[in-house]
N, C-alpha and C positions, 0 to 999 in steps of 0.2 A: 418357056415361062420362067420369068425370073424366078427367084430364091423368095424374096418376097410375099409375091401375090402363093405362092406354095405354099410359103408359114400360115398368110391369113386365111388361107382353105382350109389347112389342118388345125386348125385354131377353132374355125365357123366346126368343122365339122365333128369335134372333141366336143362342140358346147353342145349340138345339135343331137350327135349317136351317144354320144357318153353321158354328159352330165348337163342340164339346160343352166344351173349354177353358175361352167367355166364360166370365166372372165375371159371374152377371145384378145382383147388388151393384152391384158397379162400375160394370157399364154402364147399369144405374138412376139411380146417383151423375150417371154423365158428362152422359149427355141430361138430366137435370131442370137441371142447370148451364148448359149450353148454353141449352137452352130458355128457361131466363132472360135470357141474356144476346143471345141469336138465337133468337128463336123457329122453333120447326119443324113443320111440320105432320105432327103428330103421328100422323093419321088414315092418311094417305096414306103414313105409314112404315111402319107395321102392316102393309100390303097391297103394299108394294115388292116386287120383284122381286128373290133375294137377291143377285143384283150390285151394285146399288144400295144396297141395305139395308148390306150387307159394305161397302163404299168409305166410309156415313158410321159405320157403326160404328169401325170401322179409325181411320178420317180422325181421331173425334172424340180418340178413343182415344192417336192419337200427338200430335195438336197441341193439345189440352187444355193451358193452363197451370192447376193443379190451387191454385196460391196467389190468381191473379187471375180463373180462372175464366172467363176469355178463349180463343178460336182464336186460335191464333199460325198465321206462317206464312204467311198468307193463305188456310187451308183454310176453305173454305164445302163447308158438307155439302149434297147434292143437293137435299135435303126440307126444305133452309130457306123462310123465307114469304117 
């Protein structure tokens, strides 16, 4: 499976287990961002546990710089590699 249809799983399935709110847009946007810039293992987020899952959605979600595309902060998301 690509990288891709991965993120839009974890994306659908953040909006679905976690919060019906997420924006799976957005949080498509934020993880392909990240995962450029920190790769994440992407398989292994899929199948998290939603505490886990919640803390790097959240995580990525507040300390995303959206112009550099960078964690600020110092936040590492759990299911980084």
């Amino acid at each position: 499976m690509n990288e891709n249809k991965t993120i839009i799983k974890i994306a659908k399935r953040a909006k679905e287990d976690i919060n019906n709110n997420i924006d799976v847009f957005d949080t498509f946007m934020n993880l392909s961002e990240v995962n450029k810039q920190n790769p994440l293992n992407l398989k292994a987020m899929l199948k998290a546990p939603l505490d886990q899952l919640a803390h790097d959605i959240y995580g990525i979600d507040q300390h995303l710089n959206k112009k550099t595309g960078k964690l600020e902060n110092c936040f590492l998301p759990r299911y980084a590699k």
